[in-house]
N, C-alpha and C positions, 0 to 999 in steps of 0.2 A: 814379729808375731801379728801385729794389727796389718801390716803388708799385704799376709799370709790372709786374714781374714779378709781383708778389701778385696781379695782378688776371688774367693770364694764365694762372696754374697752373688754376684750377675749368676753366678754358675749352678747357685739353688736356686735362683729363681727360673731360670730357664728350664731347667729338671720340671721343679712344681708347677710352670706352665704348661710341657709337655704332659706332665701325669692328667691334668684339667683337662687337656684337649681333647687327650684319649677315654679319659668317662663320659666326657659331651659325647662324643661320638659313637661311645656304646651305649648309653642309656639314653642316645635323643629318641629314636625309633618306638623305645618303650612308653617314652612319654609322650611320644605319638599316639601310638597307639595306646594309652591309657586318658589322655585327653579325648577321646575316639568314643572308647568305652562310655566317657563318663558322659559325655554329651547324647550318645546313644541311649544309655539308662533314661537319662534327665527328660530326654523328652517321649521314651516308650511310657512316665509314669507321666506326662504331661497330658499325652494326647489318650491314654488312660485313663486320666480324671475327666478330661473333655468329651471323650467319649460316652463315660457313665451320665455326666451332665446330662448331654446332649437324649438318652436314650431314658433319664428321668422326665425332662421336656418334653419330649415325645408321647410317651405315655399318659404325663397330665393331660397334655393335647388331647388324645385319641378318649381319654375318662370326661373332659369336658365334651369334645360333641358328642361323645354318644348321651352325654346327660339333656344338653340344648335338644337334642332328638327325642328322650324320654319325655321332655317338656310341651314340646310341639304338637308329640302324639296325643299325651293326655288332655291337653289343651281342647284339639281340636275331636277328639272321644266326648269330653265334655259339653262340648257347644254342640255335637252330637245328639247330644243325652237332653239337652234342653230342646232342639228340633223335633225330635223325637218324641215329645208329650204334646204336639199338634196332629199327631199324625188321627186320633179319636175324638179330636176335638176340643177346644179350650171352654172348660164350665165351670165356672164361678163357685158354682157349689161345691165341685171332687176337684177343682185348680190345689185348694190348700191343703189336701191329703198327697194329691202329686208331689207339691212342690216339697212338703215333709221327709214324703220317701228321699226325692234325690238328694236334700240335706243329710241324711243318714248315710245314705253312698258315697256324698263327699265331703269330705271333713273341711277341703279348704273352702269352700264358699261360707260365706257368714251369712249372706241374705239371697233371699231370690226376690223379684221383683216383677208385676204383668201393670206393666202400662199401656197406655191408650194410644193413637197417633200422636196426638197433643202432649206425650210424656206424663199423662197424672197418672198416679199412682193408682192401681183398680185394683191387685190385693199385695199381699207379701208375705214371706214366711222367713224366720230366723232358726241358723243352726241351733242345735239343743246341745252341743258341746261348748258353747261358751254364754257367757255372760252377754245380755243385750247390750252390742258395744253401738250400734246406728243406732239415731234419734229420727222417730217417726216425723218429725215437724220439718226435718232437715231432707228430706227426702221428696220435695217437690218439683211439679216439672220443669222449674227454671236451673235446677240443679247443675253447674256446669259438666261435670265432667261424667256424667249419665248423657247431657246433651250432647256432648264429642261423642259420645262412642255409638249413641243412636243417630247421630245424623253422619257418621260413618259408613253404618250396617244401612243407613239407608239409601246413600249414595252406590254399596258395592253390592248391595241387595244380598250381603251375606253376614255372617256373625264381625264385628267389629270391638277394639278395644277402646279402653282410653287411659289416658297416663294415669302414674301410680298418684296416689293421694293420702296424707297422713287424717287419720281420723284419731281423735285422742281419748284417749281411756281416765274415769273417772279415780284420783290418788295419783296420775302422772302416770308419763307414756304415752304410748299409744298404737296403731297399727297401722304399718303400710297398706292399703287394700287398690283394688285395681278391677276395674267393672267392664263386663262382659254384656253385650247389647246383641240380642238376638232376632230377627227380624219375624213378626208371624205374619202367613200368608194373610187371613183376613182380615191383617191390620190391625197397626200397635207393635208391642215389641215385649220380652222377656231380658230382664235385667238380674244379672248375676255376679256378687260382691266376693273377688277373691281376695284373702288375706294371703299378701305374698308372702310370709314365713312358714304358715300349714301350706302352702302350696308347693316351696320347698321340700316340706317334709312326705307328702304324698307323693307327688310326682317325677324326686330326682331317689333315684336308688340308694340306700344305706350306704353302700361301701362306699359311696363318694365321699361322705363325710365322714371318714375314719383318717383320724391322722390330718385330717385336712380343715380348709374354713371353706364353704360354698355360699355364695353371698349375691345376691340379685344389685346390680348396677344401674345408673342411667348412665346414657351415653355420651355424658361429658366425666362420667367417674364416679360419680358421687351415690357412698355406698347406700343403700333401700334398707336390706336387712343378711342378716347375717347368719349362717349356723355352720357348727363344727369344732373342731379339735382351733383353742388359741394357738398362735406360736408358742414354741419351747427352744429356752435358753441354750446358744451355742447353734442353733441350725441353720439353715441357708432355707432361703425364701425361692419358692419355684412359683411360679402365676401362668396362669393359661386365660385366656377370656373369650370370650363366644358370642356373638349378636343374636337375641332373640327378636326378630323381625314381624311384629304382628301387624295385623290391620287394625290402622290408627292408634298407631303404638309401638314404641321399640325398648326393650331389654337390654341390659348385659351380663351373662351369667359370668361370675369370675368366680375361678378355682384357685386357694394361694394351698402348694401343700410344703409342708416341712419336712426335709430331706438331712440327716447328716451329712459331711464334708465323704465326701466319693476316697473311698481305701483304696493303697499303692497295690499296684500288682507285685506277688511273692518275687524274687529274686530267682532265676533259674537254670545261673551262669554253671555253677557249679553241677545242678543235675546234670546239664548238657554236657559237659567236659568229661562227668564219671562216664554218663550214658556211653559217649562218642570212644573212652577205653575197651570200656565191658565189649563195644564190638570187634575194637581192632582184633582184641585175644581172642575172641570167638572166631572170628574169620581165618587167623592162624588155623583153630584146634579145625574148624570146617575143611579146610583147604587138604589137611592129613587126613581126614577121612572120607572125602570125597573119592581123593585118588583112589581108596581099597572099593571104594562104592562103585565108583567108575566101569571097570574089569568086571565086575559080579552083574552088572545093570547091560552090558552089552551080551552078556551070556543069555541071562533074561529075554532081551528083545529080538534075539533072534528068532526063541522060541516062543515068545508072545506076536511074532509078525508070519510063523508058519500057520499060529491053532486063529489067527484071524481071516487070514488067505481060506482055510477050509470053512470058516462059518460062515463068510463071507459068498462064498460057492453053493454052500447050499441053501440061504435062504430064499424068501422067493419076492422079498419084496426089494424094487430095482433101487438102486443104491449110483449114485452120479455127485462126482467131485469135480468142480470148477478153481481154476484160480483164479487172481485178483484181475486180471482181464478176459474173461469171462472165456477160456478155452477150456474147454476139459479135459482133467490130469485122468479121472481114473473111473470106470463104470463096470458092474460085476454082470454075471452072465445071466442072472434075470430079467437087469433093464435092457441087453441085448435080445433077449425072447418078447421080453413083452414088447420093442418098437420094431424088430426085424429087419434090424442093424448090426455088423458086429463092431468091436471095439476098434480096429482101424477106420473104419468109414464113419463113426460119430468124433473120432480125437481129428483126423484129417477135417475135416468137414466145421471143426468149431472154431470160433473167432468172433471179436468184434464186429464187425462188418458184414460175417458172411452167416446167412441164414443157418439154424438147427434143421439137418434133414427132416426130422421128427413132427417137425412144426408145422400144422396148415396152414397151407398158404394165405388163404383169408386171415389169418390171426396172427402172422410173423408179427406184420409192426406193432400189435398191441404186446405181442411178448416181447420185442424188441426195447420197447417204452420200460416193459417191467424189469427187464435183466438190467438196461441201465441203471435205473435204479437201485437194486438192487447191489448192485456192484459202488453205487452213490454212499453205499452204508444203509440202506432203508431196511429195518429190521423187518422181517416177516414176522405172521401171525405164528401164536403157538400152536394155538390149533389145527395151523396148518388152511391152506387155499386148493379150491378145484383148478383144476383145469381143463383141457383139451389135445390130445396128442395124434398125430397121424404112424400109423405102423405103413410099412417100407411096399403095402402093395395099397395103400391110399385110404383104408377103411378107418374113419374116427373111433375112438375110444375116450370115455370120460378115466382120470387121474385125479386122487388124491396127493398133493404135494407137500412134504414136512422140511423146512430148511432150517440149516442154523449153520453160526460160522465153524470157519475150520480154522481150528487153533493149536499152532504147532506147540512142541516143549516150552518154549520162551513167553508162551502166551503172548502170540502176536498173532493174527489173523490173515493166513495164506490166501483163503480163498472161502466156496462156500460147499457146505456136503448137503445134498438133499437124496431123502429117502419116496419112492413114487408105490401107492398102491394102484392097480385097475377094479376100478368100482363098477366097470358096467353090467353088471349082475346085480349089485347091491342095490345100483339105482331103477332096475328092473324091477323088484321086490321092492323098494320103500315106493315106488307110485304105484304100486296094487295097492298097498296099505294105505298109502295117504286116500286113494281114492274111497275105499269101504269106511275108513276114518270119519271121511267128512261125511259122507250118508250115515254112517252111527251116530253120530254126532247132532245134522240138522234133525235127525229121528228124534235124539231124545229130547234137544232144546223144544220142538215142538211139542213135546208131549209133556213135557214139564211146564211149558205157558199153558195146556191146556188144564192141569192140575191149579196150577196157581189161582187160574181164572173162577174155575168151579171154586176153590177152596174161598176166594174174596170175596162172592158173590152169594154164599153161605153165611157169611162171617158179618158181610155189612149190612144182612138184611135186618137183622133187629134192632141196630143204630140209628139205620134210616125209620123205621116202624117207629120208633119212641119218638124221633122228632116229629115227624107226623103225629104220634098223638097228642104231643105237650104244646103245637101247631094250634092244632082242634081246641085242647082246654084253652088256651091263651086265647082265643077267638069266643068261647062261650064266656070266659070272663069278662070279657070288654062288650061283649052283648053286640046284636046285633044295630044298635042306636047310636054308636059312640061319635063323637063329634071332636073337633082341635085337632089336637096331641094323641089323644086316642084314636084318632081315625088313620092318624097316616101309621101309627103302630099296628093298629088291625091290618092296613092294606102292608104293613111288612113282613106280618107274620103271615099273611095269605101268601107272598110270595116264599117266604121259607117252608110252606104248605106243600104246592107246587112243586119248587124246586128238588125237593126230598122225594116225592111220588115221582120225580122224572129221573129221579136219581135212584129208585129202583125199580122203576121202568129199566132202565139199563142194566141192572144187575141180570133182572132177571132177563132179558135179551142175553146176555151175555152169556150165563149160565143156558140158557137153552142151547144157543151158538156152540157153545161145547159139548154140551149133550146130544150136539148133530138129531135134536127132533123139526117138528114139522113146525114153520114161521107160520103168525096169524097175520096175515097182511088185509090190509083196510083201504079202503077207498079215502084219499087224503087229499087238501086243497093244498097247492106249491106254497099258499101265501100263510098256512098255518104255520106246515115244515119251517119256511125261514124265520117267522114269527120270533118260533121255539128256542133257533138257536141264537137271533141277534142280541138279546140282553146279553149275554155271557160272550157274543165277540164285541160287543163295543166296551164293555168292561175292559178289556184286554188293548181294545183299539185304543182307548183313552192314556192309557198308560205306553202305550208306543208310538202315540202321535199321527195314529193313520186317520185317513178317513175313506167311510162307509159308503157306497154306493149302491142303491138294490134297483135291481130292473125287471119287472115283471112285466110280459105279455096280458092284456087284454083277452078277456074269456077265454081263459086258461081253463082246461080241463082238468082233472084228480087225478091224481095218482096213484096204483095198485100198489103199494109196499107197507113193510115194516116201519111204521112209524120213526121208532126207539132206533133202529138202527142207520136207518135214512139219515136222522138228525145229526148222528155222531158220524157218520160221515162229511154232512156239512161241516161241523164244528170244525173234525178235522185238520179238514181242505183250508177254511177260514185261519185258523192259525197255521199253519204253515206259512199262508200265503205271507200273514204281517211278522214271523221269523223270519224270514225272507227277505221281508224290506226291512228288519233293520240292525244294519249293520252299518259298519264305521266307510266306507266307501261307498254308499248309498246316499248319497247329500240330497237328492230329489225329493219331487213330491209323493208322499206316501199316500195312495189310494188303493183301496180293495174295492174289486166293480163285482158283485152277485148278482147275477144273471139269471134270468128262470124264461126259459123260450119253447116255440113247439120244437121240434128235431127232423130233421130226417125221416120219410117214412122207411124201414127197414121190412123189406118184404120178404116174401118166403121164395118161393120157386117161378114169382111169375105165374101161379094159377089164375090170379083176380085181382080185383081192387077190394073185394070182401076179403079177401086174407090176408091185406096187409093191416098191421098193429100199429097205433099212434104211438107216439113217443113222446116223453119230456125232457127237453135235455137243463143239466143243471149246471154252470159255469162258473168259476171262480178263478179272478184274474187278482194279477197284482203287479207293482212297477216296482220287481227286486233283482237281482242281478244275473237272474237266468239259470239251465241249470246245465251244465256242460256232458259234453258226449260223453265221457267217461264217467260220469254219473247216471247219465240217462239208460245207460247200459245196464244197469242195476237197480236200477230206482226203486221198484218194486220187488226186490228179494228179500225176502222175509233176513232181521238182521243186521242187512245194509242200513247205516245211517252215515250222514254226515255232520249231526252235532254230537258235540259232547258229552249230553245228556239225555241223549235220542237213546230208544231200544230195537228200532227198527222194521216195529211191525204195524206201524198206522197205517204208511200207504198198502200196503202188503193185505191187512185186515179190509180194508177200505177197498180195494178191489176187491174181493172174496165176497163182500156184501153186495155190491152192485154184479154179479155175476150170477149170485143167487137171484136176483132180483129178474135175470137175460139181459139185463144192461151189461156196458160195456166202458169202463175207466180210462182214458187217454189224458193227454196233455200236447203243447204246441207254444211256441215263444207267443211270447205278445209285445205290440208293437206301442211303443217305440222301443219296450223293453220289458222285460219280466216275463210268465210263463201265466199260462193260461191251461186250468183243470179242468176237464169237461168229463160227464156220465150221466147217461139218460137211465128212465125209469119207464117203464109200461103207464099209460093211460089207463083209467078205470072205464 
């Protein structure tokens, strides 16, 4: 018996080695590919969380600079806003009402400060939202860090900062603050104390500090101040940081926000597996009913390819099918009428290579260019492109062209089907129209600047009237003795006197001008005329950096014109000339040369030397960049402008005056550059 078993035992184990071999061998594959799986899972939820990370980073990112940008704006709006109360003048007396207002408009400044060159203190004003946290005694001109930021602003001759600085508050604490040094043109400087925590709060958006901490850094780290949501227990810390870069001064905004731990993507082994059934059975049950579809859908297209042959026939607009190398499969008997080709001589005749008989000759290769393209994939418009077609005995015709692809059952794209109208009738009839168009048109603009003009020149005469008289009272009050202060006030309201009477001087010119009555022209000396109009161009000059040049001839004679109207012509001319000069390609020197000379004598028929008429001629030169032939071509059409802002009837109006006048408006480059205005005026 134990024999029996000895000789049994090698023979189950051999058995139970072979049973081992054969499950390794059916189950290794599975555990392939379940180790497969599982590493596949493991890292779609890896680079899932790394993803969401990464796409929280991000977003911090893009929330911090657009805040370093909000900051930068307001920043530099504010030192704006301090510039900006030089522009009337710095007075001692209405400085500390100024300086009030802008503490109400910005909550982060604490102090505003007007010191001298020497940095002393000349007045100051403090927010009225907080407590007076600066000590007036601490505030002098040895001050450091007033003195960085104005000897900054003074070096860069623009607003400058200076590093942040705690000031401490009385009970403990205290406040970051950080001083704004503003330079004034006639010397001294405008000092302004921000508190960086309201600074925070004003000029970085709400939602920044939702959920989050937004905290002003210096740039070794070390936190300033702070606001926002603390951390909460269990999250993950995100940080973003931003350089705020200022003059004589540097920032670091840092953003920390608090994010939970990034959720696994759902599992969706199983959708995909029902999904990938529900089709197979579908495609069985599709496959059965297709076949009976099949048989009933050929019957169909026979009779949907006969009722398309006849519509096909009769309509009238030409119909042309290309394939994908641009030969054409199929064209109906309209596009053969309309080019005077029939269907063998346009199918033979097409190809790559080989011109469309249809085509004029001058324009193959530019249609050439197009079909390849075309054939490249380049979609055409929807609305469809003109063209140009030759019919079979050489006479052009314009063509309306509609394309779009040709897309068999399979939706694959054969070739291309274009449908062609002939518009040359149409385009007969829309140039009658456009032509009577534009004449209705320049009619009614014309006649609507005449209304406007009447209607302005109505409107501003009783504004202009009152300033004239409240002119007059201001001049009886101050008496005709006044002396100081009062004398240059008298001599400024004489000129708002003045100016107001020249200023309906022109209305009423203007309003006459449209009234087409009869001008009162006066005998006038050339040297009044330019007089009248140089205050208000050097005004203008000074602000654009030109300078003025007047050249008047020696025993000049008067001139028979409209005063009012003469001037606004100069004026004009005068500005034009210095728009002209300036602009960003114009680096030269900016000079305007006003000329006043005799002219030309401009005689009649050669009876005499008694009937010829002296002349003045009036000239207005400038060194700007010329005016080009396709400008010159138009220059004077009522309408044409070439600025932005132009309406296009100065020069237009401005010859119209000088023509009333028998003068005569021209122009001619000027040398070394720029353009030179000339119109003469009748001698008195």
């Amino acid at each position: 018996m134990q024999d029996v078993l000895t000789a049994a035992s090698p023979r189950w184990a051999l058995l139970a080695f072979a049973r081992l071999r054969s499950l390794w061998k059916r189950w290794f594959l599975w555990l392939i590919l379940a180790v497969l799986v599982s590493a596949l899972l493991v890292t779609v939820v890896w680079l899932a969380g790394r993803h969401e990370v990464e796409q929280v980073q991000a977003a911090l990112d893009r929330d911090t600079a657009d805040a370093v940008s909000d900051l930068r704006i307001g920043l530099q709006r504010n030192a704006q806003s301090l510039r900006a109360t030089q522009a009337s003048g710095l007075d001692r007396t209405h400085w500390p009402e100024a300086a009030a207002t802008l503490l109400r408009e910005h909550r982060e400044w604490l102090r505003l400060e007007w010191r001298d060159a020497a940095l002393r203190p000349l007045e100051s004003a403090n927010t009225p939202y907080r407590m007076r946290l600066i000590d007036e005694e601490s505030r002098g001109a040895d001050q450091t860090d007033v003195a960085l930021a104005c000897t900054a602003a003074r070096k860069l001759g623009a607003p400058a900062y200076s590093p942040s600085h705690f000031v401490p508050v009385l009970g403990g604490g205290g406040v970051e603050v950080m001083e704004l040094c503003v330079p004034i043109d006639a010397g001294g400087f405008l000092v302004a104390s921000y508190s960086l925590r309201d600074t925070l709060i004003e000029l970085v958006g709400p939602t920044l500090t939702r959920g989050q901490e937004v905290a002003f850094t210096e740039t070794d780290g070390t936190r300033l101040v702070a606001l926002g949501t603390s951390r909460r227990t269990g999250t993950r810390v995100f940080t973003s940081q931003q350089l705020i870069d200022l003059p004589g001064a540097a920032l670091m905004l840092r953003v920390d926000g608090w994010r939970a731990a990034p959720d696994l993507f759902p599992n969706v082994l199983t959708a995909l597996v029902t999904g990938i059934s529900i089709a197979l059975v579908s495609v069985l049950v599709l496959l059965a009913r297709d076949t009976r579809r099949r048989l009933r859908a050929e019957r169909d297209l026979a009779d949907a390819l006969a009722f398309r042959k006849a519509m096909e026939d009769s309509v009238i607009t030409g119909l042309r099918a290309r394939d994908l190398q641009g030969r054409i499969t199929y064209v109906n008997p309209a596009f053969c009428e309309m080019v005077g080709f029939s269907p063998e001589e346009l199918m033979a005749g097409s190809g790559e290579s080989t011109e469309v008989p249809y085509w004029p000759t001058e324009l193959a290769h530019e249609y050439q260019q197009r079909q390849a393209r075309r054939l490249a994939g380049s979609m055409p418009p929807r609305e469809g492109f003109e063209s140009v077609f030759m019919r079979k005995d050489g006479t052009r015709f314009p063509v309306l062209i509609f394309e779009a692809p040709l897309i068999n059952a399979q939706r694959v794209q054969t070739g291309w089907m274009s449908a062609f109208i002939d518009i040359s009738e149409q385009r007969r009839i829309e140039e009658l129209s456009r032509a009577s168009q534009e004449r209705l048109q320049a009619s009614a603009r014309l006649a609507t600047v005449g209304e406007m003009a009447s209607l302005l020149s109505h409107e501003l005469t009783q504004p202009l009237a009152a300033i004239a008289s409240y002119a007059t009272g201001s001049l009886n009050m101050l008496g005709p003795h006044a002396k100081g202060e009062q004398a240059e006030v008298a001599m400024a309201v004489r000129r708002i006197a003045e100016q107001a009477d020249r200023a309906g001087q022109v209305i009423r010119s203007v309003h006459d001008f449209v009234r087409r009555r009869d001008r009162t022209r006066e005998a006038v000396a050339p040297q009044a005329l330019v007089d009248a109009v140089l205050p208000l161009v050097r005004l203008q000059a000074r602000k654009l950096g030109v300078i003025i040049e007047v050249l008047l001839e020696d025993r000049l004679p008067q001139a028979m014109c409209d005063r009012t109207l003469v001037e606004q012509v100069l004026l004009n001319l005068a500005r034009n000339a210095m728009q002209a000069m300036d602009t960003p390609d114009n680096a030269g020197e900016r000079v305007l040369r006003l000329r006043v000379a005799r002219a030309v004598a401009v005689g009649g028929t050669g009876a005499g030397a008694e009937d010829v008429r002296r002349w003045l001629e009036f000239s207005v030169a400038d060194l700007g960049s010329g005016i080009s032939e396709e400008v010159a071509s138009r220059l004077f059409t009522p309408f044409f402008t070439t600025r932005a802002d132009g309406m296009g009837l100065g020069l237009s109006l401005c010859r119209t005056v000088v023509e009333q006048h028998g003068g005569v408006l021209m122009f001619e480059p000027n040398q070394p550059r720029g353009t030179v205005f000339r119109f003469t005026l009748p001698a008195a």
